[in-house]
VMD Tcl script that draws the C-alpha trace (Angstrom):
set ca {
  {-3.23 -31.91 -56.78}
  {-1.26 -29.13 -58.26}
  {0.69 -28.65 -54.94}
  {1.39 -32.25 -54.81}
  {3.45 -32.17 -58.94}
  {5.05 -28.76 -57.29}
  {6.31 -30.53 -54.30}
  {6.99 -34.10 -55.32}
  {9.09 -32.27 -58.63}
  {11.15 -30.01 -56.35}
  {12.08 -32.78 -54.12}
  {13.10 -34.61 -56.79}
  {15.14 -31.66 -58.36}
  {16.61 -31.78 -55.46}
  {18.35 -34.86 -54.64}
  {20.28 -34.25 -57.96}
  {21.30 -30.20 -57.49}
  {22.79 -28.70 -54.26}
  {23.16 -29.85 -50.98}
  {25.62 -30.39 -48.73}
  {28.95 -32.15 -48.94}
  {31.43 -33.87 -47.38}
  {32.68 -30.88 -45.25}
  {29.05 -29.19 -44.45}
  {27.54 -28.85 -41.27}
  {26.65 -31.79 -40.01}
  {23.27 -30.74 -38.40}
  {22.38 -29.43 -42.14}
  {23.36 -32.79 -43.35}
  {20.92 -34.61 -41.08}
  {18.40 -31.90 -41.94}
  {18.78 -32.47 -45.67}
  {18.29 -36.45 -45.32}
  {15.05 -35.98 -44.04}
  {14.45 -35.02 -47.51}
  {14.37 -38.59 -48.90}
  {11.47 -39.21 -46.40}
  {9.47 -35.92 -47.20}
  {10.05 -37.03 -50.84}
  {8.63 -40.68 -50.30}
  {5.67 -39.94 -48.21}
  {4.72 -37.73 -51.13}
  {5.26 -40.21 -54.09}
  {3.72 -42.78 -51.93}
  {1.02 -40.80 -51.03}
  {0.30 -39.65 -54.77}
  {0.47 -43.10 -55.94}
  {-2.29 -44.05 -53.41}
  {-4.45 -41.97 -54.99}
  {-4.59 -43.94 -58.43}
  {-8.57 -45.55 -58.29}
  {-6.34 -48.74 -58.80}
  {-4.29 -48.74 -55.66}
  {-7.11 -47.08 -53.66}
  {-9.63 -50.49 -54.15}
  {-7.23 -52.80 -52.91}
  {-7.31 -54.15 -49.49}
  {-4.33 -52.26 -46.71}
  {-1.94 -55.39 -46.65}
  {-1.55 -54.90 -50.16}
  {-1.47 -51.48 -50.31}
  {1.56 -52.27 -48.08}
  {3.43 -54.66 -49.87}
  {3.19 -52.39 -53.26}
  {4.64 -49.01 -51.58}
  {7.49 -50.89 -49.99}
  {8.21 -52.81 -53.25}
  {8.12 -49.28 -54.81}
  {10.23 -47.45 -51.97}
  {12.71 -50.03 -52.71}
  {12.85 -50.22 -56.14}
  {12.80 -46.37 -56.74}
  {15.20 -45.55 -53.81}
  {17.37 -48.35 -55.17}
  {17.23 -46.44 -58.59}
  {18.05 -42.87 -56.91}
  {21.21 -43.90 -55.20}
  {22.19 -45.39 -58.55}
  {21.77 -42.25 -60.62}
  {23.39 -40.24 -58.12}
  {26.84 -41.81 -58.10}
  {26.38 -40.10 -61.56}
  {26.18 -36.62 -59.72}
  {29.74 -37.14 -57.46}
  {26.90 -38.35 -54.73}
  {27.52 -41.56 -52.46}
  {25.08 -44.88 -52.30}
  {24.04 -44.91 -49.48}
  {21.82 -47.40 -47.18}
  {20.87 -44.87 -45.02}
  {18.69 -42.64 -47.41}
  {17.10 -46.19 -48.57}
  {16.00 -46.43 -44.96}
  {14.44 -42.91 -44.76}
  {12.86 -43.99 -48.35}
  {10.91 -46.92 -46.66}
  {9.89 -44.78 -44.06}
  {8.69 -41.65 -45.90}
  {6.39 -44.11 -47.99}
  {5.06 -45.75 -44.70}
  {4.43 -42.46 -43.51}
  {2.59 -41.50 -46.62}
  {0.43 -44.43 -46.47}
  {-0.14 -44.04 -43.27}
  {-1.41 -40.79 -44.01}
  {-3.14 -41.78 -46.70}
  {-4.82 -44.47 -44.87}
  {-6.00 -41.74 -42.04}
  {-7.99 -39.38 -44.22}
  {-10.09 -42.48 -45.30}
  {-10.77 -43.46 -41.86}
  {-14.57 -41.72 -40.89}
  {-15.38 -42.77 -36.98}
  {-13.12 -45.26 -36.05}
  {-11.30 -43.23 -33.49}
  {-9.17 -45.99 -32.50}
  {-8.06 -46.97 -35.25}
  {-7.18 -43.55 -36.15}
  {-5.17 -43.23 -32.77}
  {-3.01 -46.29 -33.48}
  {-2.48 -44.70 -36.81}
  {-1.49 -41.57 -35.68}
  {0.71 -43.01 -32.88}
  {2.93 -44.89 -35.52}
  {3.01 -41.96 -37.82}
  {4.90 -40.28 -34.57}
  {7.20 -42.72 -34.19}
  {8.16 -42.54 -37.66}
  {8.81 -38.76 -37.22}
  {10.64 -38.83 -34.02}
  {12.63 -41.55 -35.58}
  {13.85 -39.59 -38.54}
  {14.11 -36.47 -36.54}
  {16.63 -38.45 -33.49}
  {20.07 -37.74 -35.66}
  {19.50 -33.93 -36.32}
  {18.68 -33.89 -32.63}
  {21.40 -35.37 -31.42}
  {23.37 -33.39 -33.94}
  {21.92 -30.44 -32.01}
  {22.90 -31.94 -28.92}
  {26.57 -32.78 -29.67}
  {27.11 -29.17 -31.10}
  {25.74 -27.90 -28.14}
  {28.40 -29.87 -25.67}
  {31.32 -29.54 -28.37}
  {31.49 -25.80 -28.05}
  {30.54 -25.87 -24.04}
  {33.83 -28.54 -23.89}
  {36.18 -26.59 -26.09}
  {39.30 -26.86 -26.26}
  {38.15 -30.25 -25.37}
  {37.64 -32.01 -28.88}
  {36.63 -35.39 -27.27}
  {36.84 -37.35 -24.52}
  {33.74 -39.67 -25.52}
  {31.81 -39.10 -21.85}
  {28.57 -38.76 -24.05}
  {26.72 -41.58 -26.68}
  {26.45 -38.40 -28.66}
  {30.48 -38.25 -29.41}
  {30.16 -41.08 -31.73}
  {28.52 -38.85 -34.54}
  {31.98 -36.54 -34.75}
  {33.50 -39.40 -36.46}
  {34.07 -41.17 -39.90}
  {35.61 -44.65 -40.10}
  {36.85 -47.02 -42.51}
  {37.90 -50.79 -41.86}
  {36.25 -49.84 -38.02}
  {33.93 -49.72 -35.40}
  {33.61 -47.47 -32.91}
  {31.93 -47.94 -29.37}
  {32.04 -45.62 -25.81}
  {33.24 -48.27 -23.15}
  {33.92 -47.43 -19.43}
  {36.14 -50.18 -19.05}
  {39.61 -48.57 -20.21}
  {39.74 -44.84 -19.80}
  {42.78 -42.33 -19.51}
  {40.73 -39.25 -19.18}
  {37.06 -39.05 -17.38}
  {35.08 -42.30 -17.10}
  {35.07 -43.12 -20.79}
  {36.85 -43.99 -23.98}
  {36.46 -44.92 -27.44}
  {36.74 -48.51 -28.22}
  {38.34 -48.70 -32.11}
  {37.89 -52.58 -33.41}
  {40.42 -52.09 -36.52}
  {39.84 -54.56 -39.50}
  {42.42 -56.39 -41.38}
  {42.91 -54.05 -44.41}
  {45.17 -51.71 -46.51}
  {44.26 -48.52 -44.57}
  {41.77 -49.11 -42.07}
  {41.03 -45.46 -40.19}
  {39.18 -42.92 -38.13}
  {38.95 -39.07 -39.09}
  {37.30 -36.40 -36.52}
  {34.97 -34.57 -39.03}
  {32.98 -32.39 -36.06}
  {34.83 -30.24 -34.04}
  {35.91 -26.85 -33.65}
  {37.95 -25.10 -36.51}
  {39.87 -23.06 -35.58}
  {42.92 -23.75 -33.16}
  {45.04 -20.60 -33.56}
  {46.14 -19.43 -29.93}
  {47.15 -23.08 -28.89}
  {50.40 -24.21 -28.44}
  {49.91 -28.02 -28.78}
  {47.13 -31.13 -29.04}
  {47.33 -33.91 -26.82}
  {45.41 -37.24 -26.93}
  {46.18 -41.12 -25.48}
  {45.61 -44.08 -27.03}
  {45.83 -47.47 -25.45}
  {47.22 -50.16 -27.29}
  {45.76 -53.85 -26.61}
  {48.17 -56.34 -28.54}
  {51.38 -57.64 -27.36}
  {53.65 -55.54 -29.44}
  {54.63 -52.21 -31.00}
  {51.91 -50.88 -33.64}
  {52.73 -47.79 -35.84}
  {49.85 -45.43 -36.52}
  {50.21 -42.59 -38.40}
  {48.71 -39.14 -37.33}
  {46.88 -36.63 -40.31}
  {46.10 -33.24 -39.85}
  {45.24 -30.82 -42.60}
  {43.37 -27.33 -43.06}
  {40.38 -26.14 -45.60}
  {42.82 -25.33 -48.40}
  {44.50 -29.22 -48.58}
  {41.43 -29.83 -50.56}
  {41.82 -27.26 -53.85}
  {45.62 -27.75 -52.95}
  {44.79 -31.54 -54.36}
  {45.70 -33.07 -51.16}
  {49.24 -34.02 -51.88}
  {51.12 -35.29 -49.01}
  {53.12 -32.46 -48.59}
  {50.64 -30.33 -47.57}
  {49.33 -31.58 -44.72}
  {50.77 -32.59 -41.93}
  {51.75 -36.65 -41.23}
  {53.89 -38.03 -38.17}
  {53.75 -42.02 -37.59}
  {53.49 -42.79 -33.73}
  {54.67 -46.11 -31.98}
  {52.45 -46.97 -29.87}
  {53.92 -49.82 -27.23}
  {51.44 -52.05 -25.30}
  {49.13 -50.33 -22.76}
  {48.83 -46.36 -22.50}
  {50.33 -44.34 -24.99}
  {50.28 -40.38 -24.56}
  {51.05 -37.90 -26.94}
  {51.69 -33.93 -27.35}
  {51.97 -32.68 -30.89}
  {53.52 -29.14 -30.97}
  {50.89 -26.66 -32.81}
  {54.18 -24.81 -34.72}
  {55.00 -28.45 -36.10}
  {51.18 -28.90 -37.42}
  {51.82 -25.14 -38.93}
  {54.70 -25.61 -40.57}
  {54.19 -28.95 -41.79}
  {52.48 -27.88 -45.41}
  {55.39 -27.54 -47.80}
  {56.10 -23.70 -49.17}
  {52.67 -22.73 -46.88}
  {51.55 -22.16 -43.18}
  {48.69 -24.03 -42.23}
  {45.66 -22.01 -41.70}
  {45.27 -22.75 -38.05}
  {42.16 -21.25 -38.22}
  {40.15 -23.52 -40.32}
  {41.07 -26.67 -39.38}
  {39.19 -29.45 -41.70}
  {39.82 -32.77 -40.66}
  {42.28 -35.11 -37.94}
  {42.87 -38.47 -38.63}
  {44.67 -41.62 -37.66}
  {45.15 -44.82 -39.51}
  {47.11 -48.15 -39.89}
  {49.36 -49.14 -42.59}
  {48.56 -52.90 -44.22}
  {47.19 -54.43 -41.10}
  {47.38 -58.17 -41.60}
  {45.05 -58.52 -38.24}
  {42.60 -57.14 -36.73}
  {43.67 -55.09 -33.53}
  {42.17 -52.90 -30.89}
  {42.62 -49.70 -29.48}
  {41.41 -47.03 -27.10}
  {41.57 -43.53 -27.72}
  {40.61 -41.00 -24.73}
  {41.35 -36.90 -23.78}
  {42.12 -36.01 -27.30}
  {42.25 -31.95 -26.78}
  {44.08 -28.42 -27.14}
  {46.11 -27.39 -24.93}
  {48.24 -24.08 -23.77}
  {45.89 -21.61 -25.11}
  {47.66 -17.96 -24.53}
  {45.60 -15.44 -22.94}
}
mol new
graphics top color blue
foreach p $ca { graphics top sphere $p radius 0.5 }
foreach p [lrange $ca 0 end-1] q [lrange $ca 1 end] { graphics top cylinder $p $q radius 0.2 }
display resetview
């Protein structure tokens, strides 16, 4: 059981001290969430060892490593708001399933000849893993058609785009309904809200060598919305992101299709007393001001263009 105190103690070290953040790789993001359910199956395992737990019937068993996946996971995402670290549902979802996949493995080494028992057992522990494993894969996947696409940044023709994208006060969905570019858009159901937005956070970085970004956006009320347009590089962030040193434009967007070409020199210049580092490009996003309703839009063919050779 040594192993096990080794293991179980690093992975616990571990959700307090390094990591990624906000602006790491997202496929090393994906791969370091799979450490809540590593961390789980081994506590839940462990615990199933106790001559206490290991008497009582498998319902129970059950019942006692979900009320402890909850309790404890509830309690981790807690203590690490204390470490600049976000709550998050997600990693209590991984939590459940690590300790299902601990007691599932616990419940396989006590199994002697009952081989089909031991295949359904097997066959969910599987699922579990393929389950947790899907969102590094698709990661893999995006990344893969991101760079093949560039200077293409997205034009949402694959479920996959989705994952480039952060939102706040919004959904997102791929429709092939409305489309400017391809067969596909993204469908953006804005809230009601003080600054309801969506930020690219997956993409290329470096834009140097392109003389302008282009993008539509198709606007579904009635009347003229403003949305404003952000754009900033790696060094807004230790620069304290002040306003002036990024850049910002508002757009007015009139009913129906709305296209738009933002110069690269204007994005450049836009930092005040700096150049922005073209290079290292950190994050594009667009959002509403105080919107008293909720609206939707359609964003399609948002890309570089007029790359010198």
């Amino acid at each position: 059981m040594n192993w096990w105190y080794v293991f179980s103690g690093l992975l616990i070290f571990l959700l307090f001290v390094g990591g990624p953040d906000a602006d790491s790789h997202r496929v090393y993001q994906e791969i370091w969430d799979t450490g809540h359910v590593l961390l789980f199956a081994s506590l839940s395992w462990g615990l199933l060892r106790l001559p206490v737990l290991q008497a009582r019937r498998w319902i129970e068993q059950f019942l006692i490593i979900s009320g402890f996946c909850l309790v404890a996971g509830f309690a981790v995402e807690v203590l690490q708001l204390f470490v600049n670290r976000n709550f998050e549902i997600k990693d209590l979802v991984n939590d459940l399933l690590g300790g299902y996949l601990g007691l599932l493995i616990f419940t396989a080494q006590q199994l002697q000849r009952q081989l089909m028992l031991k295949v359904v057992i097997y066959s969910l522990m599987l699922a579990i893993i393929v389950g947790v494993l899907l969102p590094t894969i698709f990661a893999i996947v995006d990344e893969y058609i991101m760079q093949e696409e560039f200077p293409v940044l997205a034009d949402f023709e694959t479920p996959y785009e989705l994952g480039r994208w952060d939102n706040n006060l919004a959904s997102l969905s791929i429709v092939d309904k409305i489309f400017r570019h391809g067969k596909k858009s993204m469908q953006v159901d804005f809230y009601a809200g003080e600054y309801p937005d969506i930020a690219l956070k997956h993409f290329p970085r470096d834009w140097h060598g392109f003389s302008a970004i282009k993008f539509s956006i198709f606007n579904t009320a009635k009347k003229d919305l403003l949305i404003e347009l952000k754009i900033y590089d790696q060094q807004h962030k230790p620069n304290g992101y002040k306003y002036s040193d990024r850049f910002n434009r508002v757009l007015t967007l009139k009913p129906g299709w709305n296209d738009f070409l933002i110069a690269m020199e204007d994005i450049s210049s836009a930092p005040e007393n700096r150049k922005m580092d073209l290079t290292d490009i950190a994050s594009l996003s667009l959002f509403l001001h105080d919107l008293k309703q909720p609206v939707t839009l359609y964003f399609d063919g948002l890309m570089l263009v007029g790359a010198s050779l």
